[in-house]
C-alpha positions as CSV (number, residue, x, y, z in Angstrom):
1,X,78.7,118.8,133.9
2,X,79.9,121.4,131.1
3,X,83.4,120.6,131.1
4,X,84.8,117.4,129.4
5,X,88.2,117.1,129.0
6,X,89.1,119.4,125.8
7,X,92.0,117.3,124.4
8,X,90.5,114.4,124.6
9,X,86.9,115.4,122.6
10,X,85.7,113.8,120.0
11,X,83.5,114.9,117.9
12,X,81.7,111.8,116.8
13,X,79.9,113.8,114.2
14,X,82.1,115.3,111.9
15,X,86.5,115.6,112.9
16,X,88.2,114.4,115.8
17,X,90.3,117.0,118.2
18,X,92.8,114.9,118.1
19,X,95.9,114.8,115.6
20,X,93.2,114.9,112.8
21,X,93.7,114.2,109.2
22,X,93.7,116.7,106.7
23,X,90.3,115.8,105.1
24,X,89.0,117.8,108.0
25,X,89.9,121.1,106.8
26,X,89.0,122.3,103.2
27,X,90.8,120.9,100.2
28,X,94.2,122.5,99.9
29,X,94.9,124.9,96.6
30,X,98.2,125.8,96.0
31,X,99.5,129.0,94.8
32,X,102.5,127.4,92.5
33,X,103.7,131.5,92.1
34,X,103.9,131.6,96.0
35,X,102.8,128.6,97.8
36,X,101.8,129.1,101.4
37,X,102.1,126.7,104.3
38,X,98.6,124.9,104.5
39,X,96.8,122.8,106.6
40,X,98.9,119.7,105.5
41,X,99.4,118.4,108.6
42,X,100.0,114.7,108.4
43,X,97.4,112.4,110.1
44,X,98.1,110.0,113.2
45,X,97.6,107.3,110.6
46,X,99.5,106.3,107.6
47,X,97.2,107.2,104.4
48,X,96.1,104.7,102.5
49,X,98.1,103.2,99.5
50,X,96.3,101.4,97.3
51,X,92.4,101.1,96.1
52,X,92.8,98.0,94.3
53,X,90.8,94.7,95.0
54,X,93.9,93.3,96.2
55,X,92.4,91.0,99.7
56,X,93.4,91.9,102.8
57,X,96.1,89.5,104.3
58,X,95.7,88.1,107.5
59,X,96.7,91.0,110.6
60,X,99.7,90.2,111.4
61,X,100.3,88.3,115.3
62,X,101.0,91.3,118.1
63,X,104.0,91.2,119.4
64,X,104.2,90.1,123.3
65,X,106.6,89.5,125.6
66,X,105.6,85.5,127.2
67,X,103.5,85.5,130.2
68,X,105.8,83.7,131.8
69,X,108.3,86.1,131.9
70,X,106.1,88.5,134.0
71,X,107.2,86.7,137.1
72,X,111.1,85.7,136.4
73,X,112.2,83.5,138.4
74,X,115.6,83.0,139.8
75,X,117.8,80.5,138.0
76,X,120.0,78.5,139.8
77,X,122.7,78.7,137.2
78,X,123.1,82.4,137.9
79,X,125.5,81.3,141.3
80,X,127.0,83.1,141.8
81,X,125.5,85.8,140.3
82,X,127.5,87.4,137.2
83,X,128.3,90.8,137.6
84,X,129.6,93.9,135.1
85,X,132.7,96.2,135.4
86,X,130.1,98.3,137.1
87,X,129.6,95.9,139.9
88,X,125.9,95.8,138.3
89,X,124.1,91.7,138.9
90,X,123.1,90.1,135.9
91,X,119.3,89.9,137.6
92,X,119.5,92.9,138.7
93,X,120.1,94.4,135.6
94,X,117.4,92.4,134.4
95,X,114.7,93.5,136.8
96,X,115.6,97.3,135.9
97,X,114.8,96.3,132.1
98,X,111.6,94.7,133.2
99,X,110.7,97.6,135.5
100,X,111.6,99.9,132.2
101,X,109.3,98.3,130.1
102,X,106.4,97.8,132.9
103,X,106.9,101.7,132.8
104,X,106.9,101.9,128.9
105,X,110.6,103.1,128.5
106,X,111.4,100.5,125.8
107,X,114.5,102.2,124.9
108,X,115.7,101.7,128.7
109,X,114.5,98.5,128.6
110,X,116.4,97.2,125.9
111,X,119.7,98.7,127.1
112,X,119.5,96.7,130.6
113,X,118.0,93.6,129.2
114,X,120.6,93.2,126.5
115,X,123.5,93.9,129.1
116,X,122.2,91.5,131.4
117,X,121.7,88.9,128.3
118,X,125.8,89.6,127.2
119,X,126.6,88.5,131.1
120,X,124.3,85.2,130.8
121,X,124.2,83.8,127.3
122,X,123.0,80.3,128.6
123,X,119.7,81.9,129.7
124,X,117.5,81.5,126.8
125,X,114.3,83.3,128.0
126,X,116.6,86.4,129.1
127,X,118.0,86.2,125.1
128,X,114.6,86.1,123.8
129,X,113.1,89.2,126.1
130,X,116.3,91.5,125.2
131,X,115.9,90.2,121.5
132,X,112.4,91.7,121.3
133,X,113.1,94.6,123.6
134,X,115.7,95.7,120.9
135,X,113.7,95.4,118.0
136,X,111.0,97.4,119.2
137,X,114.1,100.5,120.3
138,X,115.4,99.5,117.0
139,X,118.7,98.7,118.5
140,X,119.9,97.6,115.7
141,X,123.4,96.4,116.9
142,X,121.8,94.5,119.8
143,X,119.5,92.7,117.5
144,X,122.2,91.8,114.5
145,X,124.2,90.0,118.4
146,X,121.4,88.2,120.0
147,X,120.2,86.9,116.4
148,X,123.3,84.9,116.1
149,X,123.0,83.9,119.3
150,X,121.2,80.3,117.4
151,X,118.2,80.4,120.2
152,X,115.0,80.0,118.6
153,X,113.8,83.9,118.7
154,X,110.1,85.2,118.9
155,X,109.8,87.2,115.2
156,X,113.7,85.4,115.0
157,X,112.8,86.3,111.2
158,X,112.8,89.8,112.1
159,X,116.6,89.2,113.1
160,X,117.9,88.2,109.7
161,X,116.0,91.1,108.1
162,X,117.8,93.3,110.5
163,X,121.2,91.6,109.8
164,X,120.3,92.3,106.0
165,X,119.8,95.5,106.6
166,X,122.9,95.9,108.9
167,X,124.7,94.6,106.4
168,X,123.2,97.2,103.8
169,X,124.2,100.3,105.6
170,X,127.3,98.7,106.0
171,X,127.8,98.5,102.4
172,X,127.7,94.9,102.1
173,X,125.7,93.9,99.8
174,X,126.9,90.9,99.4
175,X,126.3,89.6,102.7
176,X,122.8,91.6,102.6
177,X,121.4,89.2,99.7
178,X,123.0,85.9,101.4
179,X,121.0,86.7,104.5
180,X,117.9,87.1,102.5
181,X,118.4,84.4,100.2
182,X,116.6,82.0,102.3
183,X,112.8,83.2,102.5
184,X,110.9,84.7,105.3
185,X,107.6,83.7,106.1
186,X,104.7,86.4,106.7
187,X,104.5,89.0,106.9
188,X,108.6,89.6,106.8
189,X,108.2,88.2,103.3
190,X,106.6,91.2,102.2
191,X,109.6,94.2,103.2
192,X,112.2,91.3,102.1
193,X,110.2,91.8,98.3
194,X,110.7,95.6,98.4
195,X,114.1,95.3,99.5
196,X,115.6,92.5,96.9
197,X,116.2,94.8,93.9
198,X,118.2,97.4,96.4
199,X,120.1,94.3,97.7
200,X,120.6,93.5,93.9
201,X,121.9,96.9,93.3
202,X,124.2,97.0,96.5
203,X,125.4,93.3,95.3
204,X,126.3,94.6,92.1
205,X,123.3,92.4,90.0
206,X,122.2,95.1,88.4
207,X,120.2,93.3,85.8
208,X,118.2,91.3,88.4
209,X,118.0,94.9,90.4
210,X,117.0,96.9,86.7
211,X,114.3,93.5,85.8
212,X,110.6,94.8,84.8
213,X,108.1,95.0,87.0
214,X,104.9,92.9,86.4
215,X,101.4,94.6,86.9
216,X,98.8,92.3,88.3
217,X,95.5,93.3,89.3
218,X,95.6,91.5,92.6
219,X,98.6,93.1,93.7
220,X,98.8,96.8,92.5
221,X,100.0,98.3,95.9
222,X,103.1,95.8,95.0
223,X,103.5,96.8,91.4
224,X,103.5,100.7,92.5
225,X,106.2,100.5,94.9
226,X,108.4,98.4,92.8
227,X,107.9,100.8,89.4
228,X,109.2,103.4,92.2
229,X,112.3,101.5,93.3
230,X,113.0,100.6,89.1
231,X,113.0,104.4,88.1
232,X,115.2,105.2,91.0
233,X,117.6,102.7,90.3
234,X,117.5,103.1,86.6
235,X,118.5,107.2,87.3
236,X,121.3,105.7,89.7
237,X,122.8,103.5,86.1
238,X,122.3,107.6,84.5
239,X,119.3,105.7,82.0
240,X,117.8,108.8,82.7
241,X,114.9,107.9,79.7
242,X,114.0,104.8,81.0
243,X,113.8,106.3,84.7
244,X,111.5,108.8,83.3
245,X,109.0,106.1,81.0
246,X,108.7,104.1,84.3
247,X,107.9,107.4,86.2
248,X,105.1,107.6,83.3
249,X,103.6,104.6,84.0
250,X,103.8,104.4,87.8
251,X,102.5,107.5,87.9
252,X,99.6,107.0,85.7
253,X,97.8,105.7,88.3
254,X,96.3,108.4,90.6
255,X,97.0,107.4,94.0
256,X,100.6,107.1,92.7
257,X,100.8,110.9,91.6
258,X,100.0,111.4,95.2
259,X,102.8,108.8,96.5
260,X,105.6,109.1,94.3
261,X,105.5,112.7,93.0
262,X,108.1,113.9,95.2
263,X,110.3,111.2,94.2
264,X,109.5,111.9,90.2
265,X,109.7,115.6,91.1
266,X,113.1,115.2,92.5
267,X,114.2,113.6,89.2
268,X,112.5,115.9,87.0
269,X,114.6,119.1,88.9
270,X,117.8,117.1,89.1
271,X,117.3,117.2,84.9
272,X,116.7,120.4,84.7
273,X,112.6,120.7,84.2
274,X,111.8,122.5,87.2
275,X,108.1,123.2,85.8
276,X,107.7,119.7,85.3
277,X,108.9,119.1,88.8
278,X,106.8,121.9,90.2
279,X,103.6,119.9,88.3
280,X,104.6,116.8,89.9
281,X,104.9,118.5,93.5
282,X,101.2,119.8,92.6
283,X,100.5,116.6,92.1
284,X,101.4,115.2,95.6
285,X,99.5,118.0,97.2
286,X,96.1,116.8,95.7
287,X,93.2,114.6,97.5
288,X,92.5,114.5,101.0
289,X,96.0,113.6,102.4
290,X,98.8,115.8,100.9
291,X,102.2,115.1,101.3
292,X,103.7,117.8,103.2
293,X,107.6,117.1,102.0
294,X,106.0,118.7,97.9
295,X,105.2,121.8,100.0
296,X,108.5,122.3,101.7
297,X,110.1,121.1,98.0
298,X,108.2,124.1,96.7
299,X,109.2,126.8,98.6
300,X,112.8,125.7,98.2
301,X,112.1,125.8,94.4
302,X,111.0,128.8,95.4
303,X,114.0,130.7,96.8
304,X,115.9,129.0,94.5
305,X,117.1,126.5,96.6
306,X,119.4,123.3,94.8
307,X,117.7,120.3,93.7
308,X,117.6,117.4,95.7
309,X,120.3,115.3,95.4
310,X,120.0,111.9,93.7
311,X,119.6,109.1,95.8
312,X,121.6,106.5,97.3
313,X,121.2,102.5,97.4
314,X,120.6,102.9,101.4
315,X,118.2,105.5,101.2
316,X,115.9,103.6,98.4
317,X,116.2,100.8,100.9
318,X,115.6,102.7,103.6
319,X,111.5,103.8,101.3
320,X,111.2,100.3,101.0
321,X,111.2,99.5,104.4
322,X,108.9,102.7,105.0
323,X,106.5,101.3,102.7
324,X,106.4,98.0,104.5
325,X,105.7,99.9,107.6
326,X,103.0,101.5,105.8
327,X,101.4,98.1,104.8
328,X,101.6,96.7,108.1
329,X,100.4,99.6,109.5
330,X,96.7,99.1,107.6
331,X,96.8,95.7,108.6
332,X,97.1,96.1,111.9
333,X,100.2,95.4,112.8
334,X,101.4,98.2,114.4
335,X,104.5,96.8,116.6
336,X,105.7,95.7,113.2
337,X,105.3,98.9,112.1
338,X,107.9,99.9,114.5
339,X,110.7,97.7,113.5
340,X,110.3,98.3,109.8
341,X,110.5,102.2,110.6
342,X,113.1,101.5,113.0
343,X,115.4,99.1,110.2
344,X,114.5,102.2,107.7
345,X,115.9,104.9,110.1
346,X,118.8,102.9,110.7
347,X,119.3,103.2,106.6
348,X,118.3,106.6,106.4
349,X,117.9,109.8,108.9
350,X,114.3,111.5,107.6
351,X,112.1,113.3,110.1
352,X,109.2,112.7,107.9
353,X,110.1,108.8,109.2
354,X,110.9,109.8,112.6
355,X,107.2,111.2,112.6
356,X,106.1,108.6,111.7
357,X,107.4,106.0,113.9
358,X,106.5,108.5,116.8
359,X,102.9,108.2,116.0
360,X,103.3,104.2,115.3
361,X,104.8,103.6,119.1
362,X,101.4,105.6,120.0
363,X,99.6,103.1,118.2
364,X,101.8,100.0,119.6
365,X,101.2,101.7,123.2
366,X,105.3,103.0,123.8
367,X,103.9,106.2,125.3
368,X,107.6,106.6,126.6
369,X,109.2,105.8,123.6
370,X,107.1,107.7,121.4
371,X,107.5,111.0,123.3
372,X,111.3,110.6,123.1
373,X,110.8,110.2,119.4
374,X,108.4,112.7,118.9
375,X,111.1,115.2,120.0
376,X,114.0,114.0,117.8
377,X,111.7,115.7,115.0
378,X,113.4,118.9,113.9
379,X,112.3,122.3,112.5
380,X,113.7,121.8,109.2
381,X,110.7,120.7,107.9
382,X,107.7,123.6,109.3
383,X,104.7,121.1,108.8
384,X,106.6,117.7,110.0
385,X,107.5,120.1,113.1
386,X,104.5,121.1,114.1
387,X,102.8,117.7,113.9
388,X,105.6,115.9,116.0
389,X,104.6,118.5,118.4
390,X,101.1,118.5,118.6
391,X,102.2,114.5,118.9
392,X,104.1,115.2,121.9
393,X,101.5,117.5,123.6
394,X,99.2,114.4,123.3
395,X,101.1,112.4,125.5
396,X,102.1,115.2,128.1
397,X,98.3,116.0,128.5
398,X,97.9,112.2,128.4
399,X,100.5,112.3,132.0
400,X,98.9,115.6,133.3
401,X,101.7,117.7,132.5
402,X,99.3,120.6,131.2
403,X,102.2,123.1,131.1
404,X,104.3,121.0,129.1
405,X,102.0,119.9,126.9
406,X,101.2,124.0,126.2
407,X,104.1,124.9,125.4
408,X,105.1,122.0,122.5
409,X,101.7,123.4,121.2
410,X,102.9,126.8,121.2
411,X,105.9,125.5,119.5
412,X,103.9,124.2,117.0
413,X,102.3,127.2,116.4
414,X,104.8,129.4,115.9
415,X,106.8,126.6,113.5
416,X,103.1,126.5,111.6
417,X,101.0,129.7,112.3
418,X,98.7,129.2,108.9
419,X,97.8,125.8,110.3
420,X,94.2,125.8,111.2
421,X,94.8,122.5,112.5
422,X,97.2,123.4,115.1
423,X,95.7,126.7,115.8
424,X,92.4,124.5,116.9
425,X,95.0,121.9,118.8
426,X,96.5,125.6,120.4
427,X,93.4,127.2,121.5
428,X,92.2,124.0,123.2
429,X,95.3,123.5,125.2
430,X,94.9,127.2,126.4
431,X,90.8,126.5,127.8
432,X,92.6,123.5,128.9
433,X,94.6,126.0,131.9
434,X,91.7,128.4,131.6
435,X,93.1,131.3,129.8
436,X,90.3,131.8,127.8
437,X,90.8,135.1,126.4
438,X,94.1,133.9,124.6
439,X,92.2,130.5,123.4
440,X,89.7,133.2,121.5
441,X,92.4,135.5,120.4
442,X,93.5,132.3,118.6
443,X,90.5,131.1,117.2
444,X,89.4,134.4,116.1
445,X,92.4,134.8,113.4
446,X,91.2,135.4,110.2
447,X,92.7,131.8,108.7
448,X,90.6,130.8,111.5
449,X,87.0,131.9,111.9
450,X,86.4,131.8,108.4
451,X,83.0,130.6,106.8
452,X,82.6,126.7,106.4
453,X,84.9,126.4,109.4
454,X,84.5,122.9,111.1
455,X,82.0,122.4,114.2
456,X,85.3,122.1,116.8
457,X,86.1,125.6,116.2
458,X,82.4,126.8,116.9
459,X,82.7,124.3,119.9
460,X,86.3,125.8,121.3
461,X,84.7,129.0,121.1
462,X,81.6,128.3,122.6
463,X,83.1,127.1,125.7
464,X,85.4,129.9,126.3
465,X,82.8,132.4,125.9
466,X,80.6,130.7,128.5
467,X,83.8,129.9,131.1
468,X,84.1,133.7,130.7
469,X,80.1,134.5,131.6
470,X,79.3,135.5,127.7
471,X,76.4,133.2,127.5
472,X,74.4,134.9,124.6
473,X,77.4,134.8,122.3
474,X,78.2,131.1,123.6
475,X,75.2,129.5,123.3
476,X,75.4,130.9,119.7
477,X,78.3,129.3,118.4
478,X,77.1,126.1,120.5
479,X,74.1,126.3,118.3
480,X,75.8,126.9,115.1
481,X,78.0,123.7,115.7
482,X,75.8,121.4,117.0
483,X,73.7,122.3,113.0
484,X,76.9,120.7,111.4
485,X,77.1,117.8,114.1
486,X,73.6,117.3,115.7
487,X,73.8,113.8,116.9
488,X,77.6,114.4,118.6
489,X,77.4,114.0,122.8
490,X,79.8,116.4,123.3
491,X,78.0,119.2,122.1
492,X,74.7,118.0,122.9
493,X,76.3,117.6,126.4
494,X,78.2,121.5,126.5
495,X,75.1,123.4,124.9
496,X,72.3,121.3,127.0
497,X,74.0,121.6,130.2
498,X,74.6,125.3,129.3
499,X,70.8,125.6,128.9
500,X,69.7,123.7,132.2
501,X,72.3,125.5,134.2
502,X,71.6,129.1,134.1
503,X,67.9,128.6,133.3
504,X,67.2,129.4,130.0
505,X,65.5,126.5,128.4
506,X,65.8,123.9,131.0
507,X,63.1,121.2,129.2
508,X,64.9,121.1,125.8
509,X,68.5,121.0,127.7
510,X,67.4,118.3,129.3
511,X,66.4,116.2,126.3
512,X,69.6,117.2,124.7
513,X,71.3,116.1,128.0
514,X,69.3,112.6,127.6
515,X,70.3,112.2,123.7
516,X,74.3,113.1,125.2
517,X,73.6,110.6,127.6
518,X,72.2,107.3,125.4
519,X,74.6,107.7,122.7
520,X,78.1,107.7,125.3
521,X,76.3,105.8,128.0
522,X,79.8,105.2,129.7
523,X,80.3,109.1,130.4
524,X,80.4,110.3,134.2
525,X,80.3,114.0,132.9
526,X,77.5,113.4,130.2
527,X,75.7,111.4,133.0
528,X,76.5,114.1,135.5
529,X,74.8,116.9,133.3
530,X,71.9,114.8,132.9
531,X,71.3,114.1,136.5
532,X,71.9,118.2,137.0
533,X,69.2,118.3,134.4
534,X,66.7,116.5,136.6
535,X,67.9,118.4,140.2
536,X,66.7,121.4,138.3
537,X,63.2,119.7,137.4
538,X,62.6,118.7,140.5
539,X,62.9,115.3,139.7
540,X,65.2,114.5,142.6
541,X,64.9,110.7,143.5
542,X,65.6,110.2,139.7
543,X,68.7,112.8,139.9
544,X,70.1,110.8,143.0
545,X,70.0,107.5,140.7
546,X,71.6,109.2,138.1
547,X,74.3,111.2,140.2
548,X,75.3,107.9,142.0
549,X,76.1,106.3,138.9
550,X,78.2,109.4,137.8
551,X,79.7,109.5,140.8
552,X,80.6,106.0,140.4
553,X,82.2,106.5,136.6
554,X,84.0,109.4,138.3
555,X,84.6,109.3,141.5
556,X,87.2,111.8,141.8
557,X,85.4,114.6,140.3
558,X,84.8,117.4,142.7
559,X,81.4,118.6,140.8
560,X,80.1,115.2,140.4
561,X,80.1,114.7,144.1
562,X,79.2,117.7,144.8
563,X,76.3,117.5,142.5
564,X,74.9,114.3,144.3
565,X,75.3,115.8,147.9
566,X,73.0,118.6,146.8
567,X,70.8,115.8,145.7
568,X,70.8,113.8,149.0
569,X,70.1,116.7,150.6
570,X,67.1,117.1,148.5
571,X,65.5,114.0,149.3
572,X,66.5,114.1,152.9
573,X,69.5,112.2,153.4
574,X,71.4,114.9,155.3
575,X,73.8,112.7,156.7
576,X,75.1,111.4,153.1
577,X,75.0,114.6,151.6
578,X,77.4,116.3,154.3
579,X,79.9,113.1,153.8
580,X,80.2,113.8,150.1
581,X,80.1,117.7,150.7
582,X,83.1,116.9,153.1
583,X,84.6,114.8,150.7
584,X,84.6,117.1,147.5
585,X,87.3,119.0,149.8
586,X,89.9,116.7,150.0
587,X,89.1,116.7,145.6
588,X,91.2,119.6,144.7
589,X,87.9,121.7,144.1
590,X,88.7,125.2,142.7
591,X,87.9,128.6,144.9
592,X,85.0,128.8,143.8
593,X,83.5,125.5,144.9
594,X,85.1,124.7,147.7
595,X,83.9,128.5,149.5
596,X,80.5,127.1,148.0
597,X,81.0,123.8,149.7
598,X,82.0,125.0,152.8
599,X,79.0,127.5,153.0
600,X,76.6,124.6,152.7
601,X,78.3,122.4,155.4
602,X,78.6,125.5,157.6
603,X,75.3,126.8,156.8
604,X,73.4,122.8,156.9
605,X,72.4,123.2,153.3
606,X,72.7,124.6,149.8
607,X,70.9,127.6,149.2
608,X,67.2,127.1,148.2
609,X,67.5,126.8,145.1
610,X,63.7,127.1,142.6
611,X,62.8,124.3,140.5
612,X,63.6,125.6,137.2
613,X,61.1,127.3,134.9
614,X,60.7,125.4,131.6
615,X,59.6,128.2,129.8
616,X,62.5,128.8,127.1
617,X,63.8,132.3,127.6
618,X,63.8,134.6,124.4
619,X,67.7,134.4,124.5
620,X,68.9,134.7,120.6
621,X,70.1,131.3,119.2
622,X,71.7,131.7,115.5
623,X,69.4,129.9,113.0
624,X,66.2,127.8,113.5
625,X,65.0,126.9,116.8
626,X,65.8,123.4,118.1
C-alpha cells in the first residue's frame, strides 16, 4: 500500500515530519543589514540547557489521579445532596469534571471539580482530584483555596509554590518568602531556588537578592540561570556596570550566548549600544536551536522600533519558573512542566511561554487542553505564530478534522512564508486532501527546492507526482531521497510499492518492500505493500499470509481488504474473497475502488491480472542504480 498517513511520517533516517527541530534545515546566517525570517521554528521540545557533567536527577513521579477515583462512589454524607444557586448536585457536578477529564478537557475539568469541592469540603478525595485538576489548567486561584484547605494534597508542595507565586503577582513579597521559607522537597526544590532571589527583591532584601553567584562544576545549568537573574536584578538597583560584568561572565559560556542573549541584548539597547545588542541577538541565533524572539528583536531594531523595556520583579520570576519547566522537561517530567509554565504565565503573559506550554500538555497527553492553548498564541511574534499553528494542525489531523487542520497550516504559512519548515508541514496537509497540484506549487518555491534540501521534501514530492500519474518524475525524487535516507521504511515502502505496482521493477520493489517490512514490523500498510509485492510474483499462498496479517493491523482499510480478497480469490477461496470484496464497501472506499470492487463481485472475479515481469524496465532513476 503507497499511501501512509503523511502527517504522521517519520522519517527514521534523517528528520521527522512532525514539528521538527531546526537542526533539520541548514544552519541559519543572518543578514544583520536586513535579517530575514528563517527557518527558526522552535522544536516540540525544549532545547537543551546545559552540557556540563552535572548527573541527571531522578525523573520526577507522573502525576495521576488515584485509581480509586475512577469509580467514585456515592458518599453517604452527601444526603441530601448539596446543591449550587444553579440548582447544579454536588455529584453531579462532579461526574461532569470526571467525564471532562476522561475526554481530556482539563480546563473543564477543573472548573466542575472545584465547584463541586466548594459545595463539599468534608470530602477529601473530591479536594484532592480538584486540587490536581487545577494545577494541571493552572487555575491558579483554585489551587492558592484548596491548598489551605489542610488535607494532605498529592504534589500538596506544588500548592505552596503556587501560593508563593500568588502572592508575587500580587505584590507581596513578603508573604511570597514566608511561604517559601520552609523547604520543598524534589523536584519543587529546584524552581523554589530560582525563584528566592526575586522573592528577595519583591521582599525588599536586596542584598540577599544582589548575593554572588557560586560556580560549581557539578551544577553549571544552576549557576547560568542564577548569573541571569543577578544581572537583571542588579539593572533593576540602576548598577548598570555590575549588570553588565555578570552579563560577561554568564555569557562566556557558549550555550549561555545562546540562552541569555536576548536578555543581555535587551540591556545592551536599553543603554544605548544597539550594535552591541545587535551582536548579542547574533549570538542567540547561532547553533542548531536559534531563539526565534533575537530575530523578531532584530527586525524591530530594524525599523527603528523602541528598546525593550526593562524588566519587572514578576516577570524575572515568571523566567525562573520557565527555566524550571525547562529542567523538568529533560527529565521527564512533563506534567510538571505544565504547572511551572502554568505559575510562570500567571506571572507574566509571553506567547513564546504559551507555546510552550502548548507543546508540553502534548507531551503530558492534554490533547484538549493543548489545542485550546495552542490558539491563545498570537501573530505578534511571525515565528512563535506559525509554530503554535503547525502545533494545532497536529492535533486536528490527530481528531480527523483534515479541513481544520489545513487551514491553521495555511495560517501558518502565510504568518511564515520563508519557513521551509512549514512550507513542508503545508504541502503535506494539502496531499493529505489530495490536492496535489497545490502541495507541488508549494514545494517547488525557490526557498524550497533548493540543493541540499532534506529527503521529506524529495518524499512529499515524489508522492504527489505519482498520485497525479507522473511516475518517471516520481520515482525520481523517490530515488533521490531514499540516497539521503536508505534504510527509512517509509520510503523504502512509497518507492518499492511504486515499483511493484505498475510493473517496472517488480523483483527489486519487492526486496525494498521486505527491508520496509523488517524494520516497522508493526505496519499494516508496509505489510500490505509487501503482500501486494508477492500477489504480483505469483507467490499467492505467501501473499494470503501476509494480507491476513495486514488486514488484521488494519482492518478498516478499504485497500488492505481489498488486497486480500484478490488474493483468496487467487488461491481459490471464492467464497472469502466476495465477503471481504462485500465488505471493502461498507469502508468508505473512494470512486475508484469501490466501481472496481463492484465490477469483480458482479463480474465473479478481478480481471486476470499477469504475474509480473521481473525484468526492470529502462525507466530513468536519478543517480546509481539500486
Amino acid at each position: 500500500m503507497r499511501m501512509i498517513r503523511l502527517r504522521l511520517i517519520l522519517l527514521a533516517g534523517s528528520a521527522a515530519l512532525a514539528l521538527p527541530a531546526v537542526a533539520q534545515e541548514a544552519p541559519i546566517v543572518v543578514d544583520p543589514a536586513a535579517p530575514a525570517v528563517r527557518d527558526v521554528i522552535p522544536p516540540p521540545s525544549d532545547p537543551a540547557i546545559m552540557q556540563a557533567p552535572e548527573p541527571a536527577p531522578a525523573a520526577p513521579p507522573a502525576i495521576v489521579i488515584p485509581a480509586q477515583a475512577l469509580t467514585p462512589a456515592i458518599p453517604a454524607v452527601w444526603a441530601p445532596t448539596p446543591t449550587n444557586a444553579e440548582g447544579r448536585s454536588a455529584y453531579g457536578l462532579y461526574l461532569s469534571g470526571r467525564l471532562a477529564a476522561l475526554r481530556g478537557d482539563r480546563e473543564t475539568s477543573a472548573e466542575f471539580l472545584a465547584q463541586s469541592q466548594a459545595l463539599t469540603p468534608e470530602q477529601p478525595r473530591l479536594t484532592s482530584e480538584a486540587f490536581l485538576a487545577a494545577l494541571l489548567a493552572g487555575d491558579l486561584d483554585n489551587v492558592t483555596r484548596l491548598s489551605a484547605s489542610g488535607e494532605d494534597l498529592p504534589l500538596g508542595e506544588a500548592g505552596s509554590l503556587a501560593v508563593a507565586v500568588e502572592a508575587l503577582r500580587q505584590g507581596d513579597g513578603a508573604k511570597a518568602r514566608a511561604t517559601l521559607a520552609t523547604p520543598l522537597a524534589g523536584p519543587f526544590d529546584r524552581p523554589v531556588r530560582y525563584l528566592t532571589p526575586v522573592v528577595d527583591a519583591a521582599a525588599g532584601d536586596w542584598d540577599a537578592a544582589l548575593a554572588p553567584v557560586i560556580d560549581t562544576p557539578a551544577e553549571l545549568a544552576t549557576a547560568l540561570i542564577l548569573r541571569d537573574q543577578r544581572a537583571r536584578l542588579l539593572e533593576l538597583r540602576r548598577q548598570y556596570d555590575a549588570a553588565d560584568a555578570e552579563f560577561q561572565t554568564l555569557l562566556a559560556t557558549p550555550q549561555a550566548r545562546r540562552l541569555f542573549g536576548v536578555h543581555y541584548g535587551a540591556f545592551l539597547e536599553r543603554r544605548g549600544r544597539k550594535e552591541d545588542a545587535r551582536n548579542a541577538y547574533l549570538a542567540s541565533l547561532s547553533g542548531q536551536s536559534p531563539d526565534p524572539r533575537a530575530l523578531v528583536e532584530m527586525n524591530r531594531m530594524n525599523h527603528r522600533g523602541r528598546a525593550p523595556a526593562q524588566p519587572t520583579v514578576a516577570q524575572i520570576g515568571a523566567d525562573a519558573l520557565s527555566f524550571a519547566a525547562l529542567e523538568a522537561t529533560e527529565q521527564g517530567g512533563n506534567e510538571l512542566a505544565v504547572i511551572y509554565l502554568q505559575l510562570s504565565l500567571a506571572l507574566q503573559s509571553d506567547d513564546s511561554v504559551t507555546l510552550r506550554l502548548a507543546q508540553a500538555l502534548v507531551r503530558a497527553e492534554q490533547k484538549h487542553l493543548a489545542r485550546d492553548t495552542f490558539a491563545q498564541v498570537g501573530p505578534t511574534n511571525p515565528i512563535q505564530y506559525a509554530a503554535a499553528q503547525v502545533g494545532l494542525a497536529d492535533i486536528l489531523a490527530e481528531d480527523e478534522d483534515k479541513a481544520g487542520a489545513l487551514e491553521a497550516l495555511q495560517r501558518a504559512d502565510v504568518a511564515a512564508p520563508e519557513q521551509p519548515t512549514v512550507a513542508r508541514r503545508l504541502a503535506a496537509g494539502l496531499i493529505d486532501v489530495e490536492r496535489y497540484e497545490e502541495a507541488l506549487a508549494v514545494l517547488n518555491r525557490p526557498n524550497v527546492n533548493v540543493a541540499g534540501q532534506s529527503p521529506e521534501f524529495h518524499f512529499l514530492r515524489g508522492f504527489a507526482l505519482s498520485s497525479l500519474n507522473r511516475l518517471d518524475e516520481a520515482e525520481a525524487e523517490l530515488w533521490t531521497a531514499l540516497q539521503q535516507a536508505p534504510d527509512n521504511p517509509a520510503l523504502l515502502n512509497q518507492l518499492g510499492y511504486l515499483w511493484v505496482d505498475t510493473g517496472r521493477r517488480v523483483d527489486q520493489g519487492a526486496e525494498m518492500l521486505a527491508r520496509a517490512h523488517a524494520a516497522d514490523p508493526e505496519n499494516g500498510n508496509i505489510q500490505d505493500s509487501l503482500g501486494w509485492a508477492q500477489y504480483r510474483l505469483g507467490q499467492y499462498e505467501t501473499a494470503v499470509d501476509t494480507l491476513e496479517q495486514a488486514v488484521a493491523k488494519q482492518p478498516s482499510n478499504a485497500e488492505i481488504v481489498d488486497h486480500l480478497g484478490d488474493a483468496y480469490w487467487q488461491v481459490g477461496r471464492k467464497r472469502e474473497a466476495n465477503w471481504q470484496w462485500t465488505r471493502v464497501l461498507t469502508l468508505a472506499p473512494d470512486a475508484e475502488r469501490r466501481t472496481s470492487v463492484e465490477r469483480k463481485i458482479a463480474s465473479g472475479g478481478p480481471a486476470s491480472m499477469p504475474v509480473a515481469d521481473a525484468t526492470p524496465s529502462t525507466a530513468p532513476v536519478t543517480g546509481s542504480e539500486p
